[in-house]
C-alpha positions as CSV (number, residue, x, y, z in Angstrom):
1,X,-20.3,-13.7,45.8
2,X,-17.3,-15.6,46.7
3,X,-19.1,-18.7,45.6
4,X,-19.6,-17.5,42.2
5,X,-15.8,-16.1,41.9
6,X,-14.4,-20.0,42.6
7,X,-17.3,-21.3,40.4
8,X,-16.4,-18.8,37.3
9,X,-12.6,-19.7,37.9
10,X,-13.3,-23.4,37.9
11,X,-15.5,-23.5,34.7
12,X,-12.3,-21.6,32.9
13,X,-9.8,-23.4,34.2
14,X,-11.2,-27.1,32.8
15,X,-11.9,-24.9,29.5
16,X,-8.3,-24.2,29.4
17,X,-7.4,-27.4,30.6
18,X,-9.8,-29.0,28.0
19,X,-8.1,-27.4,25.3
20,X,-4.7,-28.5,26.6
21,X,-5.7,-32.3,26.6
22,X,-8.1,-32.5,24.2
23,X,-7.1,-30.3,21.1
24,X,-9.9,-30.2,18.2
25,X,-8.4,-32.8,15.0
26,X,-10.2,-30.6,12.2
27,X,-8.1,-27.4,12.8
28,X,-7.1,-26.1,9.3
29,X,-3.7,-24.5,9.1
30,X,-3.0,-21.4,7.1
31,X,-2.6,-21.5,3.7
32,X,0.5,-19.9,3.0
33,X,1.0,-20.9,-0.7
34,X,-1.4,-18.2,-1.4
35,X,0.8,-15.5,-0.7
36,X,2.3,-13.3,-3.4
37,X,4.9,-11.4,-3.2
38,X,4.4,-8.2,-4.7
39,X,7.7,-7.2,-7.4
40,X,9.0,-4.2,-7.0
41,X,9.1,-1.9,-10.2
42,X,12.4,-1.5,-12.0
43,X,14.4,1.5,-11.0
44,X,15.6,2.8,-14.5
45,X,19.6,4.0,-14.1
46,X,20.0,7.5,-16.1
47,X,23.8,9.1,-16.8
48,X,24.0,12.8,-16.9
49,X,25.4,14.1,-20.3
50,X,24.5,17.9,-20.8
51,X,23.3,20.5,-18.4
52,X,21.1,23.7,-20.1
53,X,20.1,27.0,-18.7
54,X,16.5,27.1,-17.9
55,X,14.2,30.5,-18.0
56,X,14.3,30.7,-14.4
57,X,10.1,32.2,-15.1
58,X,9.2,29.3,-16.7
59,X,6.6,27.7,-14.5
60,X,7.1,24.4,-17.1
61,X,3.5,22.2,-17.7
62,X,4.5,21.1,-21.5
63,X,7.9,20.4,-22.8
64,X,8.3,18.4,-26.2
65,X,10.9,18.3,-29.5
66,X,9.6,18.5,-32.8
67,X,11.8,19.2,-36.2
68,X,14.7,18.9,-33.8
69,X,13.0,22.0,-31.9
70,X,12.4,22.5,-28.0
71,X,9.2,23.6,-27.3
72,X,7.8,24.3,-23.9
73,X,4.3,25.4,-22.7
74,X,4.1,27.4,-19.5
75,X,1.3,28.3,-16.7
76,X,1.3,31.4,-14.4
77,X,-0.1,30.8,-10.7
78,X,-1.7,33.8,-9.2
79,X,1.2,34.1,-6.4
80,X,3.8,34.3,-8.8
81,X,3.1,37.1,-10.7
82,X,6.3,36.9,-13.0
83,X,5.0,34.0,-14.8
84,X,2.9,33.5,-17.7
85,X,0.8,31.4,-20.2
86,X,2.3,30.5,-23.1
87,X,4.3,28.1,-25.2
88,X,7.4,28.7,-27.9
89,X,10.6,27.2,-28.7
90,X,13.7,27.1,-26.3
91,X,17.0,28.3,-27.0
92,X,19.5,26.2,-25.8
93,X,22.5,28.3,-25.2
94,X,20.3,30.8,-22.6
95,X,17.0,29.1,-21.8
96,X,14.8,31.5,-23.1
97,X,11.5,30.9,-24.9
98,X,10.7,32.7,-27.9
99,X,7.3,33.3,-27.7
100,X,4.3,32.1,-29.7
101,X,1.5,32.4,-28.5
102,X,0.4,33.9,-25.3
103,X,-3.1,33.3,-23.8
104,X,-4.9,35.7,-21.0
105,X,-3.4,34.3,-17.9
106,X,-6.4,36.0,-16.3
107,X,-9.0,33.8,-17.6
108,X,-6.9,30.8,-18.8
109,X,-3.9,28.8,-17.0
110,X,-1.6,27.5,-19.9
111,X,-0.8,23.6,-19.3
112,X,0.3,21.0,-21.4
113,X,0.7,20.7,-25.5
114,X,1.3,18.7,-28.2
115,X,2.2,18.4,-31.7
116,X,0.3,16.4,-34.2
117,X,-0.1,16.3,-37.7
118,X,0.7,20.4,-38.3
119,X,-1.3,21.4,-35.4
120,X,-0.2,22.6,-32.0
121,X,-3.0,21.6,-29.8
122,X,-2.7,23.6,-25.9
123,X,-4.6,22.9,-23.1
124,X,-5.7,24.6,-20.0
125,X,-5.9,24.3,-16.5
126,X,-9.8,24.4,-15.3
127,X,-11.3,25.9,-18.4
128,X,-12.2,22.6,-19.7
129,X,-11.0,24.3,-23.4
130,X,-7.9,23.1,-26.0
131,X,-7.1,25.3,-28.0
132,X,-5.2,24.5,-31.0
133,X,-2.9,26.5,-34.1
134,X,-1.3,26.0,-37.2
135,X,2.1,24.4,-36.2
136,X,4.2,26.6,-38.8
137,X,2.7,30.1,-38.6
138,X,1.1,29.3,-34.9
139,X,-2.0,31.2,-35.7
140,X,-5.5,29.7,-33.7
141,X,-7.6,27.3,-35.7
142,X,-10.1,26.1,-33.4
143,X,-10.5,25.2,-29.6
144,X,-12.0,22.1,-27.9
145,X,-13.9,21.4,-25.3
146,X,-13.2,18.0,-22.9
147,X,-15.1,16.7,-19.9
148,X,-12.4,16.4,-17.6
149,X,-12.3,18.4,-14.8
150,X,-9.2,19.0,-15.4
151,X,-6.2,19.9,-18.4
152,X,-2.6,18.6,-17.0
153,X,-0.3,17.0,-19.6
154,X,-0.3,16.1,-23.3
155,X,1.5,14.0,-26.1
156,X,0.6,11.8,-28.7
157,X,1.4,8.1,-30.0
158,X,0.9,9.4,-33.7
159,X,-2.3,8.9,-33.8
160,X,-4.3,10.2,-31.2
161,X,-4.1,13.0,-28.2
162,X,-3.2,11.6,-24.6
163,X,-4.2,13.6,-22.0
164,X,-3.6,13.8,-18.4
165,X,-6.0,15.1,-15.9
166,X,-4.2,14.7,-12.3
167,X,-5.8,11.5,-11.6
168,X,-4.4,7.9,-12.7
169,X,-6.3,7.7,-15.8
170,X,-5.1,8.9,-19.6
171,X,-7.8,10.2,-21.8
172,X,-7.3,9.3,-25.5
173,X,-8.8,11.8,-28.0
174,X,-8.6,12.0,-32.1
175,X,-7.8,15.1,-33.7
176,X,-11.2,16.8,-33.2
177,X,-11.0,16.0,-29.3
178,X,-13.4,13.1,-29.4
179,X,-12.4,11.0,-26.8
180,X,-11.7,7.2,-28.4
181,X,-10.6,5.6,-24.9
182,X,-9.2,5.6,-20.9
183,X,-6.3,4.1,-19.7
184,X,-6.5,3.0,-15.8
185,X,-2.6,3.9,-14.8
186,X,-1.7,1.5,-12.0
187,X,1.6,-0.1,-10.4
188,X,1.3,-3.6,-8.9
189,X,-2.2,-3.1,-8.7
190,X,-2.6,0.2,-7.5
191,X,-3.8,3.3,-8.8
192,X,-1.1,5.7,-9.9
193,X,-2.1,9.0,-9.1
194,X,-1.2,12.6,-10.4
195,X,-0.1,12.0,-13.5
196,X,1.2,15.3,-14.9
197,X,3.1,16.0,-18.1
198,X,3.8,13.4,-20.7
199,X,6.1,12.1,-23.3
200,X,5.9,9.1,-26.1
201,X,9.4,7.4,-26.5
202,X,9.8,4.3,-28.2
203,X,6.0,2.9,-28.0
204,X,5.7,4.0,-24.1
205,X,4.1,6.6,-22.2
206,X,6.5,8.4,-19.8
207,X,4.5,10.8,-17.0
208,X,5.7,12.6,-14.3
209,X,4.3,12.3,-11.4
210,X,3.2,15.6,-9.7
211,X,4.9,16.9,-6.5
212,X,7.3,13.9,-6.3
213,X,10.8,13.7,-8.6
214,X,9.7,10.4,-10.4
215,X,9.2,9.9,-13.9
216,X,7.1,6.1,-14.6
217,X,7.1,4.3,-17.3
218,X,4.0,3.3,-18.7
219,X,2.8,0.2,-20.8
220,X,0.0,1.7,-22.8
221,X,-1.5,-1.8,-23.6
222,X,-2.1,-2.5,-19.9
223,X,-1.6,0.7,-18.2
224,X,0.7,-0.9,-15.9
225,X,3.8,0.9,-14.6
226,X,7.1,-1.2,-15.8
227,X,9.9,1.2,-14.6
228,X,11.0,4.4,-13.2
229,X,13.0,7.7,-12.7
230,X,14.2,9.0,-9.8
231,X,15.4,12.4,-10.5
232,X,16.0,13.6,-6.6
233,X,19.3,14.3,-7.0
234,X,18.7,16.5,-10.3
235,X,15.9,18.4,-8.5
236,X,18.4,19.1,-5.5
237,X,20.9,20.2,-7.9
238,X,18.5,22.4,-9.1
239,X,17.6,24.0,-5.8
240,X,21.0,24.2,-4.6
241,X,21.6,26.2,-7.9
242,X,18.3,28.2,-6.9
243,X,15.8,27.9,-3.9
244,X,13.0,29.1,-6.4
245,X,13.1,25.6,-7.9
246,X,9.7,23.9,-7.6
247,X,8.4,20.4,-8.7
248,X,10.0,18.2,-11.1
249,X,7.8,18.4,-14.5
250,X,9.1,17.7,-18.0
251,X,10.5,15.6,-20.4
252,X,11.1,15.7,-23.8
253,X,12.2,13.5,-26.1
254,X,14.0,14.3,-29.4
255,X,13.9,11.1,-31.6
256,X,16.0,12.9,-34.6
257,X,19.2,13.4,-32.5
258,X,18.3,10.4,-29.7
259,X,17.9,13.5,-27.1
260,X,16.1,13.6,-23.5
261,X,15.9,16.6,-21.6
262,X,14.3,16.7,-18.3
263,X,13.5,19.9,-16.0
264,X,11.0,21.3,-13.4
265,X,9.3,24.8,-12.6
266,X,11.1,27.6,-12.6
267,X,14.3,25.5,-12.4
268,X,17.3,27.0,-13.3
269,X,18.5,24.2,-15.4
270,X,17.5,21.2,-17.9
271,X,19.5,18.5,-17.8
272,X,19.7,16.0,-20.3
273,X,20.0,12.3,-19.4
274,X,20.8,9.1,-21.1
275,X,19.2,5.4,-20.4
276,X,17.9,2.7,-22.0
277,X,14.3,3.7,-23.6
């Protein structure tokens, strides 16, 4: 046994000593011109320039201007039994919604919307439906159904419908819901998950992302994330103001009077913010 302890030792030691004297020529060396460095994404600066009251009920999943009109759509989770599903138009000077239309929060969930062409199109949570009303006298015209598991956020480009479902992809539909294409959201490569509500400013696709306080900036030709919000310090703001205050989700873009307004569930406040867009 000792025997084949000084043997074993022996044959290491010249392996080790064979490598010391006689190193192998054809080792390659790393190739470290390969390496990328990955960019980070552009932080987009915002300035504060008007703070709103906020329906403190309002459990925000659409928020859009149109005619110069805020309009925001609402959902009503089952543990907060104060909220609802609907969507109307905003007053300003208290944060109240007037109503328009109010869907059985017992069957549906209210999520995003969007206007398009005279037509307020609403979707839902899990239902799988859109429903969709005359813009001016808000009466129901139809309803759609969509293959997504799934109804978060809406807008348009002024053509067509994008949807959000939750995941990292944007559904494109026409007017009657067909869908026309997907758009793969991603950020140096990877998948941007949780896309929530949406807004079209200036030929890009703004999304919040769900249960974070950052707003990206989309590139709807390549789906590529080319900038971003931070809105932390409005969301602590917010829940200094109230402890209610849940996720950040909303933005809404006025292009009449240049306007942005951002907000979040059941916020007490919208705030609206300037930067370059």
């Amino acid at each position: 046994m000792n025997y084949l302890k000084i043997s074993t030792a022996i044959v290491i030691a010249t392996i080790f000593s064979s490598c010391e004297t006689d190193k192998p020529k054809d080792i390659k060396k790393v190739d470290t011109s390969t390496i990328v460095e990955v960019p980070e994404t552009p932080i987009i600066s915002y300035t504060l320039v008007n703070t709103y009251p906020h329906d403190l009920n309002a459990f925000t999943e659409g928020f859009l201007f149109h005619e110069g009109k805020l309009y925001e759509s609402t959902g009503a989770p089952e543990n907060l039994p104060q909220t609802k599903s609907l969507f109307g138009i905003v007053d300003l000077k208290n944060g109240k919604i007037d109503t328009k239309v109010e869907i059985d929060k017992s069957i549906y969930f209210g999520e995003g919307i969007s206007i398009l062409n005279n037509k307020i199109y609403q979707l839902t949570y899990k239902n799988q439906t859109a429903f969709v009303y005359d813009a001016k006298t808000y009466k129901p015209i139809g309803k759609y159904s969509y293959q997504n598991r799934e109804g978060w956020g809406l807008t348009n480009d002024g053509k067509n419908l994008i949807m959000s479902d939750g995941s990292n992809y944007l559904t494109y539909f026409d007017q009657n819901f067909n869908v026309t294409k997907t758009l793969d959201v991603s950020e140096n490569g990877y998948a941007v998950d949780y896309l929530n509500e949406l807004e079209y400013i200036h030929g890009f696709i703004y999304a919040n992302i769900y249960q974070s306080h950052e707003i990206v900036k989309i590139d709807p030709s390549t789906g590529n994330v080319v900038g971003k919000l931070d809105l932390t310090s409005l969301f602590q703001t917010s829940k200094t103001k109230d402890i209610n205050s849940l996720e950040t989700n909303g933005i809404a873009y006025d292009s009449i009077s240049d306007k942005i307004l951002v907000t979040g569930k059941m916020w007490p406040s919208m705030y609206e913010i300037k930067f370059q867009h």
